[in-house]
N, C-alpha and C positions, 0 to 999 in steps of 0.2 A: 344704728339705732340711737337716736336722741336720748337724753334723760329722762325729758320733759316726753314723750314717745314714749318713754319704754312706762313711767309712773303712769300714764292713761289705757296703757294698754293693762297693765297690773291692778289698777282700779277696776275696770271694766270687766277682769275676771276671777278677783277677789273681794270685790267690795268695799274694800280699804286701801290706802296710801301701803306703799312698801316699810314707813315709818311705823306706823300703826302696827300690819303687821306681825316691823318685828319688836317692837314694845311687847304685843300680844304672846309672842313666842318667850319672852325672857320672863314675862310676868308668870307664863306656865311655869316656864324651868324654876325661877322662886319657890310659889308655891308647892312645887314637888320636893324641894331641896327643905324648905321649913318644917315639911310634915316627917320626911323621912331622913334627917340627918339632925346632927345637934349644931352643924355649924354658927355661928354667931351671924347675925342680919347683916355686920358688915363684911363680912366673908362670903357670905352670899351676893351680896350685892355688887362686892367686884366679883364674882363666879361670875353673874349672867350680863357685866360690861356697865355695871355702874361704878364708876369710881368717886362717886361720892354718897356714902349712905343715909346724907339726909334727902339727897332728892330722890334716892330710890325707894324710903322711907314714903315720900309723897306720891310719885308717880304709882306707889305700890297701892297705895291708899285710895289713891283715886279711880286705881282701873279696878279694886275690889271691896270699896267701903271699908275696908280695915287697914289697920296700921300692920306693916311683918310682928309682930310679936302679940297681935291680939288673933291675927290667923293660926299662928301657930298654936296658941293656946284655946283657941275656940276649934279647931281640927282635931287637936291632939286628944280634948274631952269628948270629943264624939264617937272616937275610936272603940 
């Protein structure tokens, strides 16, 4: 099985790239880790394989209109 195979056939039954994905999967795990631990955003953000917390800062922001510390504070008031 090809790469370029195996990424169209993972398209084809998920809807998205395997990147996307697992961006998707890590950006869960964030958000679960912000609401229900006190860990620090760059603690997190190497937890779910960013090792650098300003781009996880962005890519966080992007896949959910907020910044990690304004999720966490607009979650934690709604509790």
């Amino acid at each position: 099985l090809s790469s370029s195979h195996f990424m169209h056939l993972f398209k084809e039954q998920t809807g998205t790239s395997p990147l996307a994905y697992q961006q998707a999967l890590r950006i869960e795990q964030a958000k679960a880790s912000l609401v229900s631990t006190t860990l620090s955003i760059s603690e997190i953000a190497e937890q779910t394989g960013y090792h650098d917390p300003l781009y996880f800062s962005r890519v966080f922001k992007k896949a959910t209109g907020f910044s990690p510390k304004d999720y966490r504070r607009n979650c934690s008031q709604s509790d």
